[in-house]
C-alpha positions, -999 to +999 in steps of 0.1 A: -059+115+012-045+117+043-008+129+047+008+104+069-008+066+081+004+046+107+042+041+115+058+020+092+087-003+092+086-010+053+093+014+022+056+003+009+029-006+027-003-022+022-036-021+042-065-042+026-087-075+032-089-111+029-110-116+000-112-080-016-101-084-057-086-049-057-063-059-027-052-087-049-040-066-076-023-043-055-010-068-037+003-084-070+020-047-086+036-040-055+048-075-049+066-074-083+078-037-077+092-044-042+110-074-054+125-058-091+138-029-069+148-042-038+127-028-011+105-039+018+070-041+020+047-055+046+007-061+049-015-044+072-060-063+070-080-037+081-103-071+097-071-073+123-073-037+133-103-017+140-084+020+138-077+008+110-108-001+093-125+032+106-099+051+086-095+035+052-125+010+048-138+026+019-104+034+002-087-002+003-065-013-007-046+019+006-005+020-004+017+037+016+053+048+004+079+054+034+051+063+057+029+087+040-005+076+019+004+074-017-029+056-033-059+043-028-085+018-052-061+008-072-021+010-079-002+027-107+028+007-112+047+035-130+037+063-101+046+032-076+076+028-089+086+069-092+076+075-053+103+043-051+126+067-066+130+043-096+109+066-119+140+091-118 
């Protein structure tokens, strides 16, 4: 995994497709987790951005936790939620 993505604005962040089932289920667990504790999260397709799809098209959906790669395939709520600090 790579140590740090692309600058983000958002404690989690998401970088998947339109139409891709995984992407859906991550996009569900972190949804839920972002929401039960409070912090940001924002989107990123790699169909809107080419550098983007270079990089993680074969690992999406791709999570990102305060700006560095956390996951890839699929999401573990519980790790999710201890790179959150909620773990603790």
């Amino acid at each position: 995994m790579a140590a740090t993505g692309p600058e983000h604005r958002a404690r989690i962040t998401l970088v998947g497709k339109p139409g891709c089932h995984l992407c859906d289920d991550a996009r569900a667990v972190v949804s839920r987790v972002a929401e039960e504790l409070g912090v940001t999260w924002e989107e990123w397709s790699i169909s809107d951005d080419p550098a983007l799809a270079e990089e993680y098209w074969e690992q999406i959906p791709v999570t990102f936790v305060d700006g560095r790669q956390h996951d890839y395939w699929r999401v573990d709520e519980a790790r999710l939620r201890a790179a959150l600090g909620a773990g603790r």
